[in-house]
GUFI-481248 format. One record per residue: x, y, z of N, C-alpha, C in turn. Coordinates in steps of 0.1 Angstrom, whole numbers, plus 2048, in hexadecimal, padded with zeros to 3 digits. Layout:
N
+------+------+------+-------+-------+-------+------+------+------+
| n_xx | n_yy | n_zz | ca_xx | ca_yy | ca_zz | c_xx | c_yy | c_zz |
+------+------+------+-------+-------+-------+------+------+------+
|    X |    Y |    Z |     X |     Y |     Z |    X |    Y |    Z |
...
+------+------+------+-------+-------+-------+------+------+------+
***
This chain:
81
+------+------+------+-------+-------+-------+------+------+------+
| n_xx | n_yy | n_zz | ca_xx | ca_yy | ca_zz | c_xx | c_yy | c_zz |
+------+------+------+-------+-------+-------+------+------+------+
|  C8B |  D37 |  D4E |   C84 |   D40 |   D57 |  C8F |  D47 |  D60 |
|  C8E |  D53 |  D61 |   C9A |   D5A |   D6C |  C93 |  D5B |  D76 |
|  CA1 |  D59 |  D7F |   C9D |   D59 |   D8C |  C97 |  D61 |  D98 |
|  C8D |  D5E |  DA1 |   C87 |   D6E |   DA6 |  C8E |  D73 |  DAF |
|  C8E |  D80 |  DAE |   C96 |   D8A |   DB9 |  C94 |  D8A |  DC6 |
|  C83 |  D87 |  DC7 |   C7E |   D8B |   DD9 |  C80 |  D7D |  DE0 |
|  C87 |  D71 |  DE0 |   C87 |   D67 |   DE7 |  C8F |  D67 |  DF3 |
|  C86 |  D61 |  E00 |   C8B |   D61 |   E0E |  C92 |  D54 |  E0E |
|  C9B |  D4F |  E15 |   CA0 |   D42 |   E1D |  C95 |  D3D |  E1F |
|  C8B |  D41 |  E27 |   C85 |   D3B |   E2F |  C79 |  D38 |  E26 |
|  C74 |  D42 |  E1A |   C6C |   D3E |   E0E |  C6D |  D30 |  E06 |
|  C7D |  D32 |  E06 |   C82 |   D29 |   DF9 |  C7F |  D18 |  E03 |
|  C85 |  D17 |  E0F |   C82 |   D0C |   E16 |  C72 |  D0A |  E17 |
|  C69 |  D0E |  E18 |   C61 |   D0C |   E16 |  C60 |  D04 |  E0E |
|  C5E |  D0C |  DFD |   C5D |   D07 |   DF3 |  C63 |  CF3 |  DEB |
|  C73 |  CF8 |  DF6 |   C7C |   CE9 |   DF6 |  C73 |  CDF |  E01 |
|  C6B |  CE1 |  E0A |   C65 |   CD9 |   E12 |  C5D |  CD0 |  E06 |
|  C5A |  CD9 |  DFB |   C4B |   CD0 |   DF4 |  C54 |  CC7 |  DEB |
|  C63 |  CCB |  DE8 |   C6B |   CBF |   DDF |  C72 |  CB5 |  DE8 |
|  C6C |  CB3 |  DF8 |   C75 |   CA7 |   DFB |  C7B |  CAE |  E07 |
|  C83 |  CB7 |  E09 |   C8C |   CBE |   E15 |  C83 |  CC0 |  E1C |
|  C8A |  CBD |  E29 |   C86 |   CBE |   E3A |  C8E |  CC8 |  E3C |
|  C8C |  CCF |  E47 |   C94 |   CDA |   E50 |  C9A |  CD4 |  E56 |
|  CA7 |  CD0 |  E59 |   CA8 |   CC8 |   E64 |  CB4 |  CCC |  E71 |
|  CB5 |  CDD |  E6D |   CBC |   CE5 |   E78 |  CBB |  CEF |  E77 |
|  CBC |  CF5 |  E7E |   CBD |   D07 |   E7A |  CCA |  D0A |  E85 |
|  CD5 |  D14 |  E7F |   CDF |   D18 |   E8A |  CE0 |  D24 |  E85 |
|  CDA |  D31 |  E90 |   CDE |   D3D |   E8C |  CD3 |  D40 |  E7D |
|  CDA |  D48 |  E74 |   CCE |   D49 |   E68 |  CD5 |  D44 |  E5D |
|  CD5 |  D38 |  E5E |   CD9 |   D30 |   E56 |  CCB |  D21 |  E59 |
|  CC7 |  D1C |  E4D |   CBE |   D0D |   E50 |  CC9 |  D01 |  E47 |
|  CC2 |  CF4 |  E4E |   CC9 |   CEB |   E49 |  CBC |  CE1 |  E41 |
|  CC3 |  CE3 |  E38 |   CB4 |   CD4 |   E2F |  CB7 |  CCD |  E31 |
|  CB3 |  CC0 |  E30 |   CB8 |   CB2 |   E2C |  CAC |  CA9 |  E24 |
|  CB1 |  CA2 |  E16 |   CAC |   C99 |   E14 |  CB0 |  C8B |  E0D |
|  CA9 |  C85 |  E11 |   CAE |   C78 |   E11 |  CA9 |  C69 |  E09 |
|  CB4 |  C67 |  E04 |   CAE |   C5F |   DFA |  CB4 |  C4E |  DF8 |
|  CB1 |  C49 |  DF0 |   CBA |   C3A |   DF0 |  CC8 |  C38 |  DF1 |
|  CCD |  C40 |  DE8 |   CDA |   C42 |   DE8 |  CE0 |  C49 |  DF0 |
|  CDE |  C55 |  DF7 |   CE6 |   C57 |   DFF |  CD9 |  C68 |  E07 |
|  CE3 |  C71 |  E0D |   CDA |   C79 |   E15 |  CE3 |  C8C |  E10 |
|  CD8 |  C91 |  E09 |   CDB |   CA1 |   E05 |  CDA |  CAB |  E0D |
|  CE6 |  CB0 |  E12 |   CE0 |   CC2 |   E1E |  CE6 |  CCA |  E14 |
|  CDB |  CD2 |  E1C |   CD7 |   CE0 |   E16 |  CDE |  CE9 |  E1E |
|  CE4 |  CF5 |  E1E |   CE5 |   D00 |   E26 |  CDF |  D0D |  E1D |
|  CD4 |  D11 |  E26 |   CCD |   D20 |   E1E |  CCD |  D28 |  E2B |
|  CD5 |  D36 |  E26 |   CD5 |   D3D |   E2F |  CC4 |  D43 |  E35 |
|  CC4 |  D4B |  E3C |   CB1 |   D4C |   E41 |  CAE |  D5D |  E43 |
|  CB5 |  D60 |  E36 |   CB8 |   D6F |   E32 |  CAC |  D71 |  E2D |
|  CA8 |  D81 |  E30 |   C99 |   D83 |   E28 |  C9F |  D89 |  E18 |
|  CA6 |  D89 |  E15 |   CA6 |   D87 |   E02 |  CB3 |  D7E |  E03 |
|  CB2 |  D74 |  DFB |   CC3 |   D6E |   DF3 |  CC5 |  D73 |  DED |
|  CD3 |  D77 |  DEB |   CDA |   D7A |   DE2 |  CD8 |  D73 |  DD5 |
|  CDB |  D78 |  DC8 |   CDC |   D6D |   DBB |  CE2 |  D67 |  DBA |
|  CED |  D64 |  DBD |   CFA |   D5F |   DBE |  CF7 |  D51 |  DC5 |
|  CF4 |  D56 |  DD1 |   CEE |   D4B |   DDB |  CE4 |  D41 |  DDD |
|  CD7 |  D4A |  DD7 |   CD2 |   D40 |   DCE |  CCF |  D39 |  DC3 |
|  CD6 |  D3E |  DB8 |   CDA |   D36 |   DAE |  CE4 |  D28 |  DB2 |
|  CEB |  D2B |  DBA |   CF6 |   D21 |   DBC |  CED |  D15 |  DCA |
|  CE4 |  D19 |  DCF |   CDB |   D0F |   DD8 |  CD0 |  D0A |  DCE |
|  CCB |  D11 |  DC3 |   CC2 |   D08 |   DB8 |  CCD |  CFB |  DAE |
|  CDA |  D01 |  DAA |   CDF |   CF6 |   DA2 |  CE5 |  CED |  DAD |
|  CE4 |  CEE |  DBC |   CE7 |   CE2 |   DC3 |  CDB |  CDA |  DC8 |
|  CCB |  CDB |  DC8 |   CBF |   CDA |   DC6 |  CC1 |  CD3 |  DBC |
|  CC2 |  CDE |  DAF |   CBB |   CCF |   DA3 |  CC8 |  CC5 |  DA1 |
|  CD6 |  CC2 |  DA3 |   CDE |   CBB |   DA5 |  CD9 |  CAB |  DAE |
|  CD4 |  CB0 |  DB7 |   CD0 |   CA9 |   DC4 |  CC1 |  C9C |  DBC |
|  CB6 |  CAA |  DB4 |   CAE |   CA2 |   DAF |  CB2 |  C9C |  D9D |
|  CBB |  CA2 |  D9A |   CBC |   C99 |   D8C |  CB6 |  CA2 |  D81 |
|  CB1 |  CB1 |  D7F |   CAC |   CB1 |   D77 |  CB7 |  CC1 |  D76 |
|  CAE |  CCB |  D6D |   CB9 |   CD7 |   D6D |  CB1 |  CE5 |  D75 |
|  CBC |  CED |  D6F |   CB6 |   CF8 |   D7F |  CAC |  CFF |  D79 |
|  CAB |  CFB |  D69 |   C9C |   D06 |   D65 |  C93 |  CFE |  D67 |
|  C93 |  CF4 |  D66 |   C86 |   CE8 |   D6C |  C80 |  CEA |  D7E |
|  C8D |  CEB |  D84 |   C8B |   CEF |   D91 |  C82 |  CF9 |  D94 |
|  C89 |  D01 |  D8C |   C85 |   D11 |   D8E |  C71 |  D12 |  D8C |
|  C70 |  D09 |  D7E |   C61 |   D08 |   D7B |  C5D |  D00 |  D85 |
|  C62 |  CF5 |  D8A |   C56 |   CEC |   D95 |  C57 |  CF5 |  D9F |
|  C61 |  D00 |  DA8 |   C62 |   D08 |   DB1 |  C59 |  D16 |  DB3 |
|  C57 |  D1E |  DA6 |   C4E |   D2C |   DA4 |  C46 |  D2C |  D9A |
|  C3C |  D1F |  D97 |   C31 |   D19 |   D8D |  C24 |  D18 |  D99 |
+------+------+------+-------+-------+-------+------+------+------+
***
């Protein structure tokens, strides 16, 4: 699946709230995730831009599914399914 063009920071955090991430700062337009798990504790930095760049978020999805164990087309389907 390719990735969509119209995604906000502040969309995509949403969406990461339902896999586990909390908000757990905001400084300026930038948010901070965090989630936490047995082994140890994952942050996020997503800027809170009204479109991401592709670049930007492609490289915040392969550190997402990194975090959960699976790959970033799996992500991608549990994320815009």
């Amino acid at each position: 699946m390719k990735l969509p063009r119209d995604v906000s920071g502040e969309k995509l955090g949403k969406k990461l709230k339902n896999l586990g991430f909390l908000i757990t700062r905001q400084t300026g337009s930038h948010m901070r995730l965090t989630k936490v798990t047995e082994k140890r504790e994952y942050h996020l930095t997503i800027p809170k831009h009204r479109f991401l760049k592709l670049g930007t978020l492609n490289n915040i999805l392969k550190d997402v599914a990194k975090c959960l164990g699976i790959t970033k087309d799996e992500l991608i389907n549990k994320l815009w399914e």
